[in-house]
MDAnalysis code that builds the backbone (N, CA, C; Angstrom):
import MDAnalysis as mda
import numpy as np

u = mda.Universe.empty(252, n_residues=84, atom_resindex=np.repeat(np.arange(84), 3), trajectory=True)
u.add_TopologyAttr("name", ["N", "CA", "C"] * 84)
u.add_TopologyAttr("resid", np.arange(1, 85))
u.add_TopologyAttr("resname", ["UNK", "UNK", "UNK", "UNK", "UNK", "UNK", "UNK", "UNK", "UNK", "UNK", "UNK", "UNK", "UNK", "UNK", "UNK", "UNK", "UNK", "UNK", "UNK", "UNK", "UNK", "UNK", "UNK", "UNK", "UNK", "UNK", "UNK", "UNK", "UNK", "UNK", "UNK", "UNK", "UNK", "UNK", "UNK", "UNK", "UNK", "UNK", "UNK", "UNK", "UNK", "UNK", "UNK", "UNK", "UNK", "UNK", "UNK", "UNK", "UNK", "UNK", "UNK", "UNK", "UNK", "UNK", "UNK", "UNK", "UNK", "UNK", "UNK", "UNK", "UNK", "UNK", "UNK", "UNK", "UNK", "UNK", "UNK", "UNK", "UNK", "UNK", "UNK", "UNK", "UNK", "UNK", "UNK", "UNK", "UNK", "UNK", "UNK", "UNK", "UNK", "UNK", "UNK", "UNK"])
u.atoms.positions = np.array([
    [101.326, 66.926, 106.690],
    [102.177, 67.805, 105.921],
    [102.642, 67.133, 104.632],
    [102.544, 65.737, 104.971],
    [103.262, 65.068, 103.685],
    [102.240, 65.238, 102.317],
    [100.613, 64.911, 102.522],
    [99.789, 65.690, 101.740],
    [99.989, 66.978, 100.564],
    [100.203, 68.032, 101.693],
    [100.480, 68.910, 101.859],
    [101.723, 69.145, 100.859],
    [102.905, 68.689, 101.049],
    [104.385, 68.374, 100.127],
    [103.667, 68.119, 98.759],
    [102.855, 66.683, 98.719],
    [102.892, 66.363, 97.500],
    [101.778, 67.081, 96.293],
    [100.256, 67.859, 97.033],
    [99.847, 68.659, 96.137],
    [100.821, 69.440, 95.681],
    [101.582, 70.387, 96.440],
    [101.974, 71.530, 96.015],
    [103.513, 71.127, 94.735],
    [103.962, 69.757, 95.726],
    [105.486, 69.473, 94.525],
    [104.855, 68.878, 93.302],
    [103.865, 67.921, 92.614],
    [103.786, 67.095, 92.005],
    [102.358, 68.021, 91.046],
    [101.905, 69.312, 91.633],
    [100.779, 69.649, 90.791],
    [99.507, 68.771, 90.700],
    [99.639, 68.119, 91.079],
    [98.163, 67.596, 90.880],
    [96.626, 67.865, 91.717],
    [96.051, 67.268, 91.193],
    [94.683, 68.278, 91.708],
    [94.232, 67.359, 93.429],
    [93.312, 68.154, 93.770],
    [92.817, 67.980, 95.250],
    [92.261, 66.691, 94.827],
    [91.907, 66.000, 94.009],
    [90.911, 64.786, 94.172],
    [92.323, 63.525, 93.636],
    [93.188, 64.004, 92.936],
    [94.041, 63.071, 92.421],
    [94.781, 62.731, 93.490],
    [95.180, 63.596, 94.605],
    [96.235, 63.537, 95.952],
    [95.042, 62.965, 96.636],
    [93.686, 63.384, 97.172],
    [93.274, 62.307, 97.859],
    [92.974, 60.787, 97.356],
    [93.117, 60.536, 96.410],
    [92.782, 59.031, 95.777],
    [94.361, 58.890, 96.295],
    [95.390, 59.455, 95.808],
    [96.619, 59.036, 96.193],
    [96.881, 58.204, 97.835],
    [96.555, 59.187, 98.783],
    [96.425, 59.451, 99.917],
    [95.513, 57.969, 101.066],
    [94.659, 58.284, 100.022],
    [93.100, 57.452, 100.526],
    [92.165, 58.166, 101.421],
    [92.030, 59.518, 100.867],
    [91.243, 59.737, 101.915],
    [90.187, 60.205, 101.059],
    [89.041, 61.578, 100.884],
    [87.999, 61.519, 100.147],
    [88.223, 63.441, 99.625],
    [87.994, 63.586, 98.832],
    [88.445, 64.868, 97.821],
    [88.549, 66.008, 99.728],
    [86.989, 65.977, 100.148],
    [86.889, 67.139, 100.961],
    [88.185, 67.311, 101.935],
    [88.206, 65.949, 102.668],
    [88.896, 65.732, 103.623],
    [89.988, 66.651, 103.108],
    [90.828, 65.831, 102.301],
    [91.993, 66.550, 101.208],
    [91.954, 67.999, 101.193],
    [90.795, 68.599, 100.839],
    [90.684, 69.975, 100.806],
    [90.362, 70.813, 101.795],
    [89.807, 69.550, 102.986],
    [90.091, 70.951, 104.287],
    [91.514, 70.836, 104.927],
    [92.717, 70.142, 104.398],
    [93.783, 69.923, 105.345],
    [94.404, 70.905, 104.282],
    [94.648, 71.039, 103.024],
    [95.188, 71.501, 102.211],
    [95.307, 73.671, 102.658],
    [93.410, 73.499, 102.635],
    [92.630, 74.788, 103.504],
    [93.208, 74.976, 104.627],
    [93.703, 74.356, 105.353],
    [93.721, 74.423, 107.103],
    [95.518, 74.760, 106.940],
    [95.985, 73.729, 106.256],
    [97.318, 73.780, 107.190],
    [98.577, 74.477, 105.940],
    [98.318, 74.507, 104.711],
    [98.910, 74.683, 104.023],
    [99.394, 76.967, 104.183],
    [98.475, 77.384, 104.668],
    [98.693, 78.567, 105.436],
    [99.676, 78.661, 106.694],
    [99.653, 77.725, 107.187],
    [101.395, 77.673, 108.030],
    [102.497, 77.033, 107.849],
    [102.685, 76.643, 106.316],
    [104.164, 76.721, 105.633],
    [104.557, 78.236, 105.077],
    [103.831, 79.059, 104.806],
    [103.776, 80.198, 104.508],
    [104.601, 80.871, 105.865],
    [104.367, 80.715, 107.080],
    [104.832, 81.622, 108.181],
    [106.049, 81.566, 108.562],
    [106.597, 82.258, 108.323],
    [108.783, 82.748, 108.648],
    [108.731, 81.470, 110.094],
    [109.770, 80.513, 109.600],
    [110.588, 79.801, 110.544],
    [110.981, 80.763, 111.858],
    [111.047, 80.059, 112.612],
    [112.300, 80.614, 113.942],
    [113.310, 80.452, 113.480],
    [114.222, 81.441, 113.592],
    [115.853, 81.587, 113.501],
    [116.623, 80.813, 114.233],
    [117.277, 80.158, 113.404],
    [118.049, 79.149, 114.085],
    [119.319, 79.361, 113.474],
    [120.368, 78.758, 114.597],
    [121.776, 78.828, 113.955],
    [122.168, 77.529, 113.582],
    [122.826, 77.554, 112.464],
    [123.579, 75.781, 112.153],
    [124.339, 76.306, 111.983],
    [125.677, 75.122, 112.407],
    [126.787, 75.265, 112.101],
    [127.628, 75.194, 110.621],
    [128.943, 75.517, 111.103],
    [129.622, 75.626, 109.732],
    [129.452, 74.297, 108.751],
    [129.201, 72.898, 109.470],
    [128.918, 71.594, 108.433],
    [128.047, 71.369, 108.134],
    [126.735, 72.522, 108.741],
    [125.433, 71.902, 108.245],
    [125.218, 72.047, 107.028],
    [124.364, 70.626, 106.331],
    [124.132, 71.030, 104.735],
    [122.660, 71.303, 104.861],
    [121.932, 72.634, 104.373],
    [120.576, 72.635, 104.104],
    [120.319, 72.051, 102.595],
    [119.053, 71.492, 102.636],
    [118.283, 71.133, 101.214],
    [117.357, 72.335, 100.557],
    [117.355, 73.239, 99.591],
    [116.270, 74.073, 99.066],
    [115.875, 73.429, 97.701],
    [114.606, 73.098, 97.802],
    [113.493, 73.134, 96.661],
    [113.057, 73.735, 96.129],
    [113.006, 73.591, 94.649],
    [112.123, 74.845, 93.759],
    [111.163, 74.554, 93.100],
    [110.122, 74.950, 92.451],
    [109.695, 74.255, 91.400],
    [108.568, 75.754, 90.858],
    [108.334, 75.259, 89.739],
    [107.072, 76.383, 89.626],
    [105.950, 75.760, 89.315],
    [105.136, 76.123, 89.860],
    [103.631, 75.509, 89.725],
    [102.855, 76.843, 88.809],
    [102.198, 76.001, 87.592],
    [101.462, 76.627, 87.017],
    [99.981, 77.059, 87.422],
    [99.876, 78.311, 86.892],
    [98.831, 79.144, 87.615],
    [97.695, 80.009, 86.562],
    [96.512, 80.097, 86.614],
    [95.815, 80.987, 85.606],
    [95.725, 82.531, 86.093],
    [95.995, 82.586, 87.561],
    [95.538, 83.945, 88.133],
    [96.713, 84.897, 87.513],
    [96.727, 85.743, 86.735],
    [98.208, 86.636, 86.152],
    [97.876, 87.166, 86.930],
    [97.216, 88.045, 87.930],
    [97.651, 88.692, 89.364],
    [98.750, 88.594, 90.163],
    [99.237, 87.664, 90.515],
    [99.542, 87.126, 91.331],
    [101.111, 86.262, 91.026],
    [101.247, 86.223, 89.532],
    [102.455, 85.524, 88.460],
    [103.002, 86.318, 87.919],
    [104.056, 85.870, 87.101],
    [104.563, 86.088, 86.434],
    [105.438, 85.784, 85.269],
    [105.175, 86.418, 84.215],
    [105.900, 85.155, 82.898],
    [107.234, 84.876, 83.217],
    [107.499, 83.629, 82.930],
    [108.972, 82.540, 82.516],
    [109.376, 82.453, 81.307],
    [110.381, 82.587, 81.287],
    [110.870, 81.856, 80.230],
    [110.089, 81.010, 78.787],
    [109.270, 79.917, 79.195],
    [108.680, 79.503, 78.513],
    [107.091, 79.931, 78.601],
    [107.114, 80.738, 78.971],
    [105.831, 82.059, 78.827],
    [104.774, 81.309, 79.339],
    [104.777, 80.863, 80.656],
    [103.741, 79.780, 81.440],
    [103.358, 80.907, 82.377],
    [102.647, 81.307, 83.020],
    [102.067, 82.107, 84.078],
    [102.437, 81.163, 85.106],
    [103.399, 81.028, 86.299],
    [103.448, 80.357, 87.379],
    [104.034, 81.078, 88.460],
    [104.063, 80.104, 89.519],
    [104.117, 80.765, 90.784],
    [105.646, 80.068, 91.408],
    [106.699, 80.729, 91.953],
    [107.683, 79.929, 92.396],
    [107.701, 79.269, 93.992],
    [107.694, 78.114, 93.928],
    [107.611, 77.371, 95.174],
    [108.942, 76.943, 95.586],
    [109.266, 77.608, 96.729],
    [110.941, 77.006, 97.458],
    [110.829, 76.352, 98.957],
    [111.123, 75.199, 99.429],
    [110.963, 74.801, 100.840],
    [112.389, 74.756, 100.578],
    [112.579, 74.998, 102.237],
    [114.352, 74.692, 102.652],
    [114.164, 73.817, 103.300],
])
């Protein structure tokens, strides 16, 4: 998953995260393929209490598909990425 974290937070491409990583572009791109489709799927509901602090992340990752985007501010076509 940590893979996984750093393509999607840091933008960089499938061959730059596996050199990162050490592993070899494909490898990289079938875990990316495989598992990156079940951060996408709704958590179980859970209750925390009144002191819990959650962390949410944002970032926007730039994108060419305008399908799928939408303009910002600085008129970039991107996609908004949030983990809690």
């Amino acid at each position: 998953m940590l893979l996984i974290a750093v393509y999607y937070r840091t933008n960089l491409t499938v061959r730059q995260v596996a050199l990162l990583f050490g592993v070899s572009k494909s490898a990289a791109h079938r875990i990316v393929d495989h598992l990156a489709p079940l951060l996408a799927l709704e958590p179980a509901a859970r209750r925390h209490g009144p002191d819990t602090v959650l962390i949410v992340d944002g970032t926007l990752v730039p994108t060419h598909d305008r399908t799928i985007t939408a303009s910002s501010k600085n008129y970039r076509f991107s996609v908004n990425m949030q983990v809690v």
